[in-house]
Structure formats: structure tokens, C-alpha cells
N, CA, C and O of each residue as an XYZ file, in Angstrom:
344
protein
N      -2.130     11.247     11.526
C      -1.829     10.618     12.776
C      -0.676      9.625     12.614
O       0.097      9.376     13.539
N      -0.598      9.106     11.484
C       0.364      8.182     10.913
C       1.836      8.638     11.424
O       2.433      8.449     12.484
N       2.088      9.156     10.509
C       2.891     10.390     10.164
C       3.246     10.928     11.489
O       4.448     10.681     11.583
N       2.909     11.463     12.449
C       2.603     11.677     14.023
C       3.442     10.316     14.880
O       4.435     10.420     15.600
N       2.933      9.479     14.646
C       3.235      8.340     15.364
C       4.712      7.662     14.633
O       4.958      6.465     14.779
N       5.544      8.484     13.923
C       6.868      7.906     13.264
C       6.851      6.720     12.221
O       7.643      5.804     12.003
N       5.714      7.068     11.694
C       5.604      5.647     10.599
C       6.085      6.754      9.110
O       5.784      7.945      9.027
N       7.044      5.796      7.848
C       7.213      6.678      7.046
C       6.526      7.077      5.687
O       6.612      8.103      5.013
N       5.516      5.420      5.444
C       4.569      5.150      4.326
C       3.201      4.707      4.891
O       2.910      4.172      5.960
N       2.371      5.143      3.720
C       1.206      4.281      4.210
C       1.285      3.704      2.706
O       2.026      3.909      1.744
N       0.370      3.034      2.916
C       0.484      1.913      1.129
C      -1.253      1.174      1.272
O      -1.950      0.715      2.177
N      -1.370      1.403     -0.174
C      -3.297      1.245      0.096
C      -3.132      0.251     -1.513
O      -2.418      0.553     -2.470
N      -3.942     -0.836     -1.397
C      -4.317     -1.163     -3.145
C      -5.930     -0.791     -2.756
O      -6.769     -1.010     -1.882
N      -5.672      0.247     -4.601
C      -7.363      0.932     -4.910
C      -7.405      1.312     -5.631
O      -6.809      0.760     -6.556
N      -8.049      2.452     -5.884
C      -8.267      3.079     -6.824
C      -7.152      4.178     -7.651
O      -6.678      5.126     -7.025
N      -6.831      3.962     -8.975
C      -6.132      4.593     -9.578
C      -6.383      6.533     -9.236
O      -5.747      7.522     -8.872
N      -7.874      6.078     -9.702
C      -8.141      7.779     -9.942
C      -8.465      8.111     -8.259
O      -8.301      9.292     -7.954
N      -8.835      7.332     -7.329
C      -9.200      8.291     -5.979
C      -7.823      9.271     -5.739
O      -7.569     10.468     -5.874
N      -6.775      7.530     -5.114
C      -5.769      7.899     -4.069
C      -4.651      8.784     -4.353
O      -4.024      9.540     -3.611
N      -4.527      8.490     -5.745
C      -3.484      9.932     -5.860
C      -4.034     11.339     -5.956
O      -3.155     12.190     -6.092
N      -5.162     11.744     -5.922
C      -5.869     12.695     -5.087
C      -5.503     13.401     -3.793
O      -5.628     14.588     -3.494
N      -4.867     12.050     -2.876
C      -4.266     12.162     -1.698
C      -3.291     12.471     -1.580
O      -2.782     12.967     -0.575
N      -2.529     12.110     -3.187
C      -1.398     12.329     -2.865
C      -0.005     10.592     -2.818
O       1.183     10.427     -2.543
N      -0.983      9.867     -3.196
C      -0.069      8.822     -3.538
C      -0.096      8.209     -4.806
O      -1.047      8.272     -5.585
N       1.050      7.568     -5.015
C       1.526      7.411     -6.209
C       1.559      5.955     -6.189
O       0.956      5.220     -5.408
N       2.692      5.475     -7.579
C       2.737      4.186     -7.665
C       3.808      3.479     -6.469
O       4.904      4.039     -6.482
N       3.706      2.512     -5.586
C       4.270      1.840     -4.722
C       5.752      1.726     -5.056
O       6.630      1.679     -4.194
N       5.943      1.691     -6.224
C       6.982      0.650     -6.579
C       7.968      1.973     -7.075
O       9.122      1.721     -7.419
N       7.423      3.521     -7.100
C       8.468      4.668     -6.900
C       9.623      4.491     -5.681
O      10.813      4.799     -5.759
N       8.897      3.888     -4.509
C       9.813      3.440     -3.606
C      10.136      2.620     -3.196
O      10.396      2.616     -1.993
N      10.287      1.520     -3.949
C      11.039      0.338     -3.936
C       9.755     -0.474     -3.232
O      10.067     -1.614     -2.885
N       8.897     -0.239     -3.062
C       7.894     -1.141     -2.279
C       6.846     -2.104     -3.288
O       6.280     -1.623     -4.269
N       6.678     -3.768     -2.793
C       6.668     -4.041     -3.875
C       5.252     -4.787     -2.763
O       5.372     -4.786     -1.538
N       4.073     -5.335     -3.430
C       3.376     -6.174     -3.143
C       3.468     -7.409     -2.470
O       4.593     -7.908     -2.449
N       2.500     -8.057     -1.882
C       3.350     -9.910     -1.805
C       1.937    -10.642     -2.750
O       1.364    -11.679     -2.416
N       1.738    -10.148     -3.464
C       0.910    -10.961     -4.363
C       0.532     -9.891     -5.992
O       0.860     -8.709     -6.100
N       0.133    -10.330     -6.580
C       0.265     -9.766     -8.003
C      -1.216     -9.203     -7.994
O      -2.333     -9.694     -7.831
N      -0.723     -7.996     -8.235
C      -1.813     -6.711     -8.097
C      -1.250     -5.766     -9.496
O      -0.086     -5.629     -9.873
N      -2.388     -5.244    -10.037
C      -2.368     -4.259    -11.040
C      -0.892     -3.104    -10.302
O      -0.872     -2.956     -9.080
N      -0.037     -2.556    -10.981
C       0.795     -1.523    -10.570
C       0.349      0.185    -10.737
O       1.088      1.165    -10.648
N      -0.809      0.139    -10.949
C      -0.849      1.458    -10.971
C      -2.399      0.793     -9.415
O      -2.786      1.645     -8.616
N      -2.678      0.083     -9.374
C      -3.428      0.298     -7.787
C      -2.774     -0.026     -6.612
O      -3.415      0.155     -5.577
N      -1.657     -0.460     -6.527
C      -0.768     -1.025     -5.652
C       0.443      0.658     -5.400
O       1.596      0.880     -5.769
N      -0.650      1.567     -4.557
C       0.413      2.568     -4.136
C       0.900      3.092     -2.406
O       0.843      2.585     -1.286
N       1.232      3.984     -2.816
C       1.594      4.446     -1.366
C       2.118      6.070     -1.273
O       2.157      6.893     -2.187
N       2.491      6.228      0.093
C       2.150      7.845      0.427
C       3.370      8.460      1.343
O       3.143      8.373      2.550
N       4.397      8.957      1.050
C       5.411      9.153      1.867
C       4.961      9.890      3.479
O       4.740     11.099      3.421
N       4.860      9.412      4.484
C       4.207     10.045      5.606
C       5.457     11.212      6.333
O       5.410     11.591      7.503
N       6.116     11.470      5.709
C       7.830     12.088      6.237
C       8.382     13.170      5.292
O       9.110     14.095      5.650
N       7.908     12.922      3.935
C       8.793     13.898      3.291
C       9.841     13.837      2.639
O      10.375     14.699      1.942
N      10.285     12.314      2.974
C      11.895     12.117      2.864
C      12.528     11.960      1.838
O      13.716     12.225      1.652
N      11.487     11.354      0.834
C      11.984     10.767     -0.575
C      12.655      9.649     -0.573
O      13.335      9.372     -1.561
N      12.598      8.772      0.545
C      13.472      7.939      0.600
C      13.174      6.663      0.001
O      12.002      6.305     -0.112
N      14.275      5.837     -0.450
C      13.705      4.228     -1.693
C      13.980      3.421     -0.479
O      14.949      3.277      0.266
N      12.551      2.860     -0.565
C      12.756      1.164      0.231
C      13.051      0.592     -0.358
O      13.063      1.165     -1.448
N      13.538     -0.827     -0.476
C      13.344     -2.087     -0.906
C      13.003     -3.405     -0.905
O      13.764     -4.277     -1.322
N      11.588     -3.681     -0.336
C      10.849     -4.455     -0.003
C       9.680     -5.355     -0.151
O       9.561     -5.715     -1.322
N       8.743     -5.858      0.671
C       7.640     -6.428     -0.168
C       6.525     -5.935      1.622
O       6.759     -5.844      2.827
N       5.387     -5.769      0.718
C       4.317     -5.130      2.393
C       4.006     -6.557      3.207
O       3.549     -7.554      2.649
N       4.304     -6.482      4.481
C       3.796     -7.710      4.435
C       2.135     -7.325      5.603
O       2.004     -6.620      6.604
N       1.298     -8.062      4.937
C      -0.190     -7.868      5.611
C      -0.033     -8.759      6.700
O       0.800     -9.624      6.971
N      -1.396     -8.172      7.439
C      -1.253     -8.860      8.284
C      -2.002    -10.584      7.789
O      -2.483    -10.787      6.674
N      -1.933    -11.639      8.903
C      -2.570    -12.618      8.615
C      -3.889    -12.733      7.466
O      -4.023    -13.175      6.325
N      -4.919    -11.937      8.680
C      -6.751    -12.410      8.829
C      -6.666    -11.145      7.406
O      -7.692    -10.478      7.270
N      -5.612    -10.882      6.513
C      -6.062     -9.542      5.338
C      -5.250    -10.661      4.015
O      -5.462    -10.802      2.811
N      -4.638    -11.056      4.622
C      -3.162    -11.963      3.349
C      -3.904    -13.048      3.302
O      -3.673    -13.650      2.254
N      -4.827    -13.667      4.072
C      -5.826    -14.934      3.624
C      -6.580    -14.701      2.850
O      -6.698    -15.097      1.690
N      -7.273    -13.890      3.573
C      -8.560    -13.437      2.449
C      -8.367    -12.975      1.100
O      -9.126    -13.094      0.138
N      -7.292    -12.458      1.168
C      -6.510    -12.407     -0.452
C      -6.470    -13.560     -1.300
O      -7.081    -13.815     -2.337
N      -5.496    -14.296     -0.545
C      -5.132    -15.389     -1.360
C      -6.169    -16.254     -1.978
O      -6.130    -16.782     -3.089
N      -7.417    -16.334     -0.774
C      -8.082    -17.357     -0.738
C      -9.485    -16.897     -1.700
O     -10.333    -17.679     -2.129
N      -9.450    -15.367     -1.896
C     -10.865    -14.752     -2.500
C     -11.653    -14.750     -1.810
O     -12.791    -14.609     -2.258
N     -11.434    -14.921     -0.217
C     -13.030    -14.980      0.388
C     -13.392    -13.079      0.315
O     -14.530    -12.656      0.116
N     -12.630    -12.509      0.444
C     -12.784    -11.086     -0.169
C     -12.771    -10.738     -0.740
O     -11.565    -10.886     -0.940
N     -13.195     -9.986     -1.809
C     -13.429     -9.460     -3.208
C     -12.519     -8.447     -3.176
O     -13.022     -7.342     -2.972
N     -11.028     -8.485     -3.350
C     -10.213     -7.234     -4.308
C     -10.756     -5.889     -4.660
O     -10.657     -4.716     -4.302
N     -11.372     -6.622     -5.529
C     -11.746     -5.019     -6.812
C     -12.817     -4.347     -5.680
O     -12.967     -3.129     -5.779
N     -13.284     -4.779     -5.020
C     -14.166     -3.780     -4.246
C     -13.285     -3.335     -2.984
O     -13.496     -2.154     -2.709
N     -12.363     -3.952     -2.149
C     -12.006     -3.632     -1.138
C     -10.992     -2.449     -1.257
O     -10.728     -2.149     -2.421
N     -10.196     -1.512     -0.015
C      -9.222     -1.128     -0.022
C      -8.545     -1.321      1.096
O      -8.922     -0.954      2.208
N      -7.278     -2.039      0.786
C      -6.320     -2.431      2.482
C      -5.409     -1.565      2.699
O      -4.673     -1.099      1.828
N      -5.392     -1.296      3.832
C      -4.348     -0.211      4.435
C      -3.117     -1.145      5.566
O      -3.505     -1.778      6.548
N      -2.045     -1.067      5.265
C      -1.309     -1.294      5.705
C      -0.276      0.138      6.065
O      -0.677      1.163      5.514
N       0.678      0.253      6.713
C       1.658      1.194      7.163
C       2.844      0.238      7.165
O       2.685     -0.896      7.618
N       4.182      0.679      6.619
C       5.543      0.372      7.069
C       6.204      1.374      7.749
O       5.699      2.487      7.889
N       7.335      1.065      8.201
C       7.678      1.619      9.297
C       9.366      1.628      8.797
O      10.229      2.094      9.542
């Protein structure tokens, strides 16, 4: 639906062994970089286009997901966040 709606990545931190299952790789193949320090092989993403194309950037979350990060009121290692760039 992503993909559908003109978005060109999706980008998830998780699991090494699930998400490239799906089909995604390490984030940082396309220039896409975290905004906080995350393991690099769970910090990936998923070309929604085909394009092969290199970003060069950092994801930015939303608020009520980039607090709970920072702050640990959410537990990381258990969660998975989905963000989309565009």
C-alpha cells in the first residue's frame, strides 16, 4: 500500500534475521542513517519503487516514537518502529 501511495522506503529497526526475509537490508545501503545510535545491521529498510536510488539522510520519527526512545520509557529490543520516507 506504501509503495501504492508514492512513498519510496519503508525503514523498520528489528530484527536482523526476520526483516530481510521481506526483503530489507541494511539502512545505510541507501544513505539512510538513524537519529540515534542503533545496532547497523537492525536499523534497515526496503526500497518501495525499485529504483536503487542513494538517499542521504537521517529518519526523522515522529514526536510521541523519538521520546520514548530517547527517554526508555519503551523498551527497544522488544519493539519494532515503522517509519516511511518519502
Amino acid at each position: 500500500m506504501a509503495a501504492q501511495m508514492g512513498y519510496g522506503f519503508s525503514v523498520v529497526l528489528g530484527s536482523d534475521k526476520y526483516y530481510p526475509k521481506a526483503g530489507y537490508v541494511s539502512a545505510e545501503q541507501y544513505g539512510i542513517k538513524a537519529p540515534f545510535d542503533v545496532p547497523i545491521k537492525n536499523f534497515m529498510a526496503l526500497d518501495l519503487q525499485g529504483d536503487l536510488r542513494k538517499l542521504n539522510g537521517t529518519v526523522e520519527y515522529a514526536r510521541e516514537i523519538s521520546r520514548g526512545i530517547i527517554t526508555s520509557q519503551i523498551p527497544v529490543y522488544r519493539c519494532d518502529y515503522e517509519q516511511t520516507v518519502k
